[in-house]
N, C-alpha and C positions, 0 to 999 in steps of 0.2 A: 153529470154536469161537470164540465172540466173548469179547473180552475182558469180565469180571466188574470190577465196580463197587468189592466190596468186596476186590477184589486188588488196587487200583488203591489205594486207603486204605491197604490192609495196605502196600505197595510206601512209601508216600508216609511210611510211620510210622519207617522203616529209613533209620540213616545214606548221605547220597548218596555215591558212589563217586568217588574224586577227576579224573576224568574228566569231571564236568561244574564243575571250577572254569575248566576253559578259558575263556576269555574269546569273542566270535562275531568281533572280531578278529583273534585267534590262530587261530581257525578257519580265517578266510577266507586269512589270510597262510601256511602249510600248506595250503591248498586242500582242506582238508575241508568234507563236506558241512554242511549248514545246513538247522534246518527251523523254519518261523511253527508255531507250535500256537497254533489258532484254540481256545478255551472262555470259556465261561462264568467268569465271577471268583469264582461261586460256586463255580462245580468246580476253586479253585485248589489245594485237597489232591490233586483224580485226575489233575487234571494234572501235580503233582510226581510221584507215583506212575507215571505214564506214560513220566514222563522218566529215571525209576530204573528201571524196568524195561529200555528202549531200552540203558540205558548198562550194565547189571547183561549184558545179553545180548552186549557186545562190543561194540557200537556206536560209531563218533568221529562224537557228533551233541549239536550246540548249538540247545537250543529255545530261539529268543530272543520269549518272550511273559510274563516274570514281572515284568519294567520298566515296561509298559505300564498305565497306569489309565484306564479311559474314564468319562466323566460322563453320566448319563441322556441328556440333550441333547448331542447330538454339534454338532461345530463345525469350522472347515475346519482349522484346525491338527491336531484329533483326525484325521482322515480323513486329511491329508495323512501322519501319522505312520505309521498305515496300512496308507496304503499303500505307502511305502518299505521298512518293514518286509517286507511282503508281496514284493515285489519284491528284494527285495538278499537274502532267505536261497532258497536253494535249494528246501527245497519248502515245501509246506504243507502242514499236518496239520491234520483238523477233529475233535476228540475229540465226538461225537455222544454226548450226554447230556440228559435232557429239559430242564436248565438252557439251556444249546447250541441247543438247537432251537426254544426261547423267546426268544432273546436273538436283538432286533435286530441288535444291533454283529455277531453272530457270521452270521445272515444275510450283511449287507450285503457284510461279509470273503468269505466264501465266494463270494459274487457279483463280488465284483473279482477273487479270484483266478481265477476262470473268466475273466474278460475277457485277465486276462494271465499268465497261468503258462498253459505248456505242459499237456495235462489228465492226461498222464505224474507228472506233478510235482505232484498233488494226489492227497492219500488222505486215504479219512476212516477211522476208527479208531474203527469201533461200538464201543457197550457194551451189558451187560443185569444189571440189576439181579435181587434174591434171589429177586422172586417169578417171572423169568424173562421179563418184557419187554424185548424187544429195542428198541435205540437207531442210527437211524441208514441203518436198512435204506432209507429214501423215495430214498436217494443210492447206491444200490449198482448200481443202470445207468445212471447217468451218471457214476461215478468210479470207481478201482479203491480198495481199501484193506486197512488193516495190520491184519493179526487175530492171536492167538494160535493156536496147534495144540497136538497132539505126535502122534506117530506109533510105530512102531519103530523107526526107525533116529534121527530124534531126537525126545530127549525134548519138550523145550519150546523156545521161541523165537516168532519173527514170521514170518509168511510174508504173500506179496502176492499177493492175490486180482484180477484185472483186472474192472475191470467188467462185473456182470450175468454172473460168472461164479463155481460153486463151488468149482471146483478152484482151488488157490493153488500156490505155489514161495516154497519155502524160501529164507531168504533169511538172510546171513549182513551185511550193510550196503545202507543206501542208498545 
């Protein structure tokens, strides 16, 4: 079940849970996980939305990409930023939305973290909009990623799909 577009809105519209006022310091000094969320700036409500849902589901996870501002014309300061970013959190997440999949900066990201993250440590995190196009799928055999479910035994949460595979496992933290 791929995550919905406008749950990600509805998610994004709901006070954040105080769990993401950690700092990606505090994170790191607890040694909790850490994740880059690659998007679009246009999709900066689903991306909140994204990271309420993650933390609403129990998660100790810092998405550190809401600091960042890129400028049409990229420059090597932009790029170096980055890629440190991409590098010092844990994984990286690419929220695939047609914004996401038009946007350069969100390419080129995705393309370093293939160079250097482990490809364990990269998920991308479809979506599908009302009239039911799916977002994301061109990346689903070469990466594993975070979808929604529910099942009977649980209701709702994340589960992680390995690449170019249907079947997921439940998943209680990265």
């Amino acid at each position: 079940m791929t995550i919905l577009i406008s749950d990600l809105r509805e998610a994004a519209s709901r006070t954040p849970a105080p769990a993401m006022e950690q700092s990606f310091f505090e994170k790191l000094t607890h040694k909790k996980q850490t994740a880059f969320l690659c998007h679009s700036h246009k999709d900066s409500d689903l991306a909140n939305g994204l990271q309420t849902l993650i933390v609403e589901d129990g998660w100790s996870l810092s998405i550190d990409c809401q600091s960042i501002e890129l400028p049409d014309k990229p420059s090597q300061v932009d790029t170096d930023i980055l890629k440190n970013k991409i590098i010092e959190n844990s994984w990286f997440l690419f929220l695939a939305t047609p914004n996401s999949l038009n946007s350069k900066w969100c390419s080129w990201s995705i393309g370093y973290a293939d160079a250097k993250k482990d490809h364990s440590k990269i998920l991308i995190v479809p979506t599908k909009d009302q009239e039911g196009d799916e977002f994301g799928c061109e990346y689903r055999r070469l990466y594993s990623r975070l979808d929604t479910g529910s099942s009977m035994v649980k209701l709702s949460g994340f589960a992680l799909y390995e690449a170019d595979s249907e079947s997921g496992t439940w998943i209680n933290k990265l």
